[in-house]
C-alpha positions in Angstrom: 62.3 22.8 36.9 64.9 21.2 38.9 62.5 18.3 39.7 61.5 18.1 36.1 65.6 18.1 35.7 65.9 15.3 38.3 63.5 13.0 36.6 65.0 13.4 33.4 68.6 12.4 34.4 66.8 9.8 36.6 65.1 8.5 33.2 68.6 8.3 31.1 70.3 6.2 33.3 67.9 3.8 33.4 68.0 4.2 29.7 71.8 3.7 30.0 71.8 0.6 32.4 69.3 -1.3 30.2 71.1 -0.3 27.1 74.1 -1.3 28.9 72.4 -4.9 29.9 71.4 -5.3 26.4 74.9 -4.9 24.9 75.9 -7.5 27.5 73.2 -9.8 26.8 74.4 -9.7 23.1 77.9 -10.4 23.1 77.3 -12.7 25.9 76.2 -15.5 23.8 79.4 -14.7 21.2 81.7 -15.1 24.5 81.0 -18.4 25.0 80.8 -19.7 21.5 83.9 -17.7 20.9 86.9 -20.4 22.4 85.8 -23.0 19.5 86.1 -19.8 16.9 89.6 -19.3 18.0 90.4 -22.6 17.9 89.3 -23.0 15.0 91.1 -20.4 13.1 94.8 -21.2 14.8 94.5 -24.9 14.0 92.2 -25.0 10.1 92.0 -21.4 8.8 95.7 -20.3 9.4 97.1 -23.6 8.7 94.7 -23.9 5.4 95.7 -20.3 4.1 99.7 -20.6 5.2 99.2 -24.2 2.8 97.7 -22.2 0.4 100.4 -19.6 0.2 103.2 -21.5 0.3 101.9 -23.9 -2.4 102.8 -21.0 -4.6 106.1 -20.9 -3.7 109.4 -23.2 -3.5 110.6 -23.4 0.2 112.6 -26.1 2.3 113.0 -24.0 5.8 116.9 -23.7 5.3 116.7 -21.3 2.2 114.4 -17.9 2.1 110.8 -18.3 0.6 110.8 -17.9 -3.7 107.8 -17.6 -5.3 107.4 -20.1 -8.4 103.4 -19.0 -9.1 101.9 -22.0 -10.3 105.0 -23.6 -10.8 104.4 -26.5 -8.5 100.4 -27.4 -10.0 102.4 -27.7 -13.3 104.8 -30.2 -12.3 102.7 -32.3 -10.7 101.1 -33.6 -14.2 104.7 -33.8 -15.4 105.9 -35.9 -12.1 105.4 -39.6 -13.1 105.6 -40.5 -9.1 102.7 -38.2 -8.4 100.7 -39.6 -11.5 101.5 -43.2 -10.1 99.9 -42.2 -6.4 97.4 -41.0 -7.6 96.2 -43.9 -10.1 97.3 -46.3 -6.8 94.7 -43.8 -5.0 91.9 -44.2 -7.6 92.3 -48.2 -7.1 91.9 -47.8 -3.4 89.2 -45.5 -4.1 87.2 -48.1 -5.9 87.9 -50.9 -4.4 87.0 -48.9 -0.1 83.6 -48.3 -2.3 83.0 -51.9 -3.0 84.1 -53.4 0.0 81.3 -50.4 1.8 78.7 -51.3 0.0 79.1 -55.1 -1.5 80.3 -56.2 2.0 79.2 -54.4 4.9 75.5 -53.9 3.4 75.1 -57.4 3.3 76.9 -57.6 6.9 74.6 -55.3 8.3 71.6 -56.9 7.0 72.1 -60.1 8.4 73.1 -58.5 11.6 70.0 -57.4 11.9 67.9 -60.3 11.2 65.9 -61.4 14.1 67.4 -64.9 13.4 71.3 -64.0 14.3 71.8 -65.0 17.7 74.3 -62.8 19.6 74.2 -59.4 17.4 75.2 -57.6 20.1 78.6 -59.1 21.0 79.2 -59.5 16.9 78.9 -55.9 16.8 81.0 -55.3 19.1 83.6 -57.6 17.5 83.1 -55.8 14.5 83.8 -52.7 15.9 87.1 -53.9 17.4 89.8 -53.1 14.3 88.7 -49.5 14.7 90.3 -49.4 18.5 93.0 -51.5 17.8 96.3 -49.8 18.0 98.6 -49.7 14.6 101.6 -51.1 15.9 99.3 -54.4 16.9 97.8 -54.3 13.2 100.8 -54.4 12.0 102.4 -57.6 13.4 99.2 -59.2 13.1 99.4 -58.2 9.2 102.5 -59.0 8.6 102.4 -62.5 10.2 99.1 -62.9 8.0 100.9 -61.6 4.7 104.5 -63.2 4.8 105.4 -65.5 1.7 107.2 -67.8 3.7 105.3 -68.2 7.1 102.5 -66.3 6.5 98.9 -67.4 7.8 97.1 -67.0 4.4 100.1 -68.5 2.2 99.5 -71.7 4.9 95.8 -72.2 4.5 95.9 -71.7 0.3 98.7 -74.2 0.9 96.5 -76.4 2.1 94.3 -76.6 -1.2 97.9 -76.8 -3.5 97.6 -73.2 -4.2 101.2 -71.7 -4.4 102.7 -69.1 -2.1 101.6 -65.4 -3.3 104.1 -62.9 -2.4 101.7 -60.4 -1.3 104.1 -57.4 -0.2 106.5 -57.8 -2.7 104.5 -58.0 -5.6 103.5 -54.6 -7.7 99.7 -56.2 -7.9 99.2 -57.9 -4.6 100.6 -55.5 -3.0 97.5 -53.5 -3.6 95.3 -56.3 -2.4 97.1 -56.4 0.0 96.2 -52.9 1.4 92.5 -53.1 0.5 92.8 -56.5 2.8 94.1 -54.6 5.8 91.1 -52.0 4.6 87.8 -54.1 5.0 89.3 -55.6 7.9 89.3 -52.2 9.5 86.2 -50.3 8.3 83.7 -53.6 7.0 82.9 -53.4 10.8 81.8 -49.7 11.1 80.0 -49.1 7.8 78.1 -52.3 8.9 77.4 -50.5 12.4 76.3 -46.9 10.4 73.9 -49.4 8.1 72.5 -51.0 11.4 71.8 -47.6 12.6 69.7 -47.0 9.6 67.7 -50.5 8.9 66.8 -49.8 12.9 65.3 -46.4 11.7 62.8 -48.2 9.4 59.3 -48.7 10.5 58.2 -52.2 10.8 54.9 -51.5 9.9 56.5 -50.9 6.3 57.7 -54.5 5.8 54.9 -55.8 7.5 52.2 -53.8 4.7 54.3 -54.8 2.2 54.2 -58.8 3.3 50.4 -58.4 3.0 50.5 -57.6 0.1 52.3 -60.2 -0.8 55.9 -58.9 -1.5 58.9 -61.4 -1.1 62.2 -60.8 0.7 63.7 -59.3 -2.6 61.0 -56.9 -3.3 61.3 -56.2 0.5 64.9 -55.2 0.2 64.7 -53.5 -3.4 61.0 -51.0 -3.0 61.4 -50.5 1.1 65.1 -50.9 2.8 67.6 -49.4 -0.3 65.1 -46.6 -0.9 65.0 -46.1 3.1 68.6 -46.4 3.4 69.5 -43.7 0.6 70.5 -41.1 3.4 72.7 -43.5 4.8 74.4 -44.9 2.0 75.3 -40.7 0.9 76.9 -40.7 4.0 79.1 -43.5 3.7 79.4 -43.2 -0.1 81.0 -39.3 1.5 82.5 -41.0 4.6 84.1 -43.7 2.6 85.6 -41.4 -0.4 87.1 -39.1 1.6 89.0 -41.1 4.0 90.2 -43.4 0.7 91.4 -40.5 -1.0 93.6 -39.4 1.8 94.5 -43.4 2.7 97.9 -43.2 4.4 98.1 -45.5 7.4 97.7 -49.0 5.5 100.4 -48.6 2.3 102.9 -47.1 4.7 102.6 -49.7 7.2 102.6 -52.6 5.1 104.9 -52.0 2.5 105.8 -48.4 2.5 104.7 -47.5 -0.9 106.2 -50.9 -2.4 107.3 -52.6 -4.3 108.2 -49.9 -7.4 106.1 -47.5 -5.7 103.1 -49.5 -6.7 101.1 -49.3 -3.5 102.4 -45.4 -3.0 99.1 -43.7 -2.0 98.6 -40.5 -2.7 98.9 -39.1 1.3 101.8 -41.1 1.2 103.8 -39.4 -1.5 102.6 -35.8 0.1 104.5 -36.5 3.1 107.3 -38.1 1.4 107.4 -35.0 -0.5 106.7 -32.3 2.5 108.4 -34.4 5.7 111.6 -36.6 3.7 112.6 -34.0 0.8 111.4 -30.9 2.6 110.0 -29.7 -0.7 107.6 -28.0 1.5 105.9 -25.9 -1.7 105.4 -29.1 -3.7 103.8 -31.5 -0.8 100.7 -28.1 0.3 100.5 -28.1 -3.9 99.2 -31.5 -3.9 98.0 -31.1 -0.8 95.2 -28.1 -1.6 95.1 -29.7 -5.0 93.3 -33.1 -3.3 91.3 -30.2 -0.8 89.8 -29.1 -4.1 88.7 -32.4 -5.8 87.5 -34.4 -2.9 85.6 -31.1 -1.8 84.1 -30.9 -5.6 83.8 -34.4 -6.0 81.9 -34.7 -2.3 79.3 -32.2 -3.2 78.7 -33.7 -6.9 77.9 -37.0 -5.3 76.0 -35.3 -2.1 73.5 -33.4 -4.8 73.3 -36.3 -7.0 72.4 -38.6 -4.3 70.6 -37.0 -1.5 68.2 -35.9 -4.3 67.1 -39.3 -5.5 
């Protein structure tokens, strides 16, 4: 009996130790995975939720918190500022989409002819306005855009043309921006469209050549079908960052003249960082979460399905 005993004990703590080592071999893998998790709720879920809360309520960190409901949504279609920054925002919108995909499609098609000599130091160059700090970008812009001694008003000059005031004008001010825009991301939506004509199989082109396709046939039944993934991405890529544009309005003419190139990030932090009106900037702040979001899937199922 006692050895019976003895082998029984002897039996459960082995059972113990390996249930033990299987427990540890579980949450293992969680341990390690688990610094990104935390980091990720202190700096995006608690920030998105506190946002989310307070866009409910009227705050300016002097005065206690009030809750206003949905106040704040309400105003904003009453708010003729926030209905001008965000018909600014839809220009920029439209015009980041063009500029992807009637300029840097063509860009990165001839980039990757086999007759362009030097692609690889072009693509560098390309890549360049990505890197290129803002305080740079902006005396180079400035110099480029001035009425009186600008670089561009000199060369229409040369051809008669009259000098444009591009900054202080309510529609070239726009231009303006969009300008400063496809200088800064022509170059990398031509590098993403590289990436995917090099992901095309020769022997495609060279089947279809046999059979007697020309170079627009090519482009239209092989590389656009071939590029679709690619072209979701940036069509994504490019909406996303144009609806939350900031950097290039505020910059260049900080919202003006008349609040005509006032971008819709840039009233936000006018709102939330200059006014302190705190509840109003996360209102139009989770309000632009919500459309892009919506928006972004509607065009990633429409797309990525064709």
């Amino acid at each position: 009996m006692i050895g019976t005993n003895e082998t029984k004990t002897t039996v459960s703590a082995k059972a113990r130790r390996l249930r033990r080592k299987a427990r540890r071999g579980t949450i293992a893998p969680y341990l390690f995975i688990s610094p990104f998790y935390i980091l990720f709720a202190i700096f995006f879920v608690y920030p998105l939720g506190f946002a989310a809360v307070l866009s409910f309520t009227r705050w300016d960190q002097a005065s206690p918190m009030q809750w206003v409901g949905l106040s704040n949504y309400v105003h904003l279609f009453t708010d003729s500022y926030f209905i001008q920054s965000v018909v600014n925002t839809v220009v920029y919108i439209i015009g980041s989409l063009i500029i992807a995909f009637f300029l840097s499609l063509p860009l990165a098609m001839a980039l990757s002819s086999k007759r362009v000599v030097g692609k690889k130091i072009l693509r560098v160059l390309y890549f360049t306005p990505i890197v290129t700090p803002a305080v740079a970008v902006v005396i180079v812009f400035n110099m480029i855009y001035d009425k009186d001694f600008g670089l561009l008003n000199s060369f229409l000059h040369i051809f008669g043309i009259p000098a444009v005031p591009w900054l202080d004008s309510t529609f070239w001010s726009k231009i303006s921006v969009l300008g400063l825009v496809a200088w800064q991301w022509t170059g990398l939506n031509s590098l993403y469209f590289i990436a995917g004509l090099q992901a095309i199989p020769e022997s495609l082109y060279e089947a279809a050549a046999l059979d007697g396709a020309n170079r627009w046939r090519l482009i239209r039944h092989i590389t656009l079908p071939s590029l679709s993934p690619m072209m979701v991405f940036v069509l994504i890529t490019t909406f996303v960052g144009s609806s939350q544009i900031f950097d290039q309005p505020f910059i260049l003419t900080n919202g003006g003249p008349l609040n005509s190139s006032l971008s819709y990030a840039n009233y936000l932090y006018q709102q939330g960082m200059s006014y302190l009106h705190l509840g109003y900037s996360s209102a139009m702040g989770m309000l632009l979460l919500v459309v892009v979001a919506c928006i972004s899937l509607i065009q990633y199922r429409r797309f990525s399905t064709r």
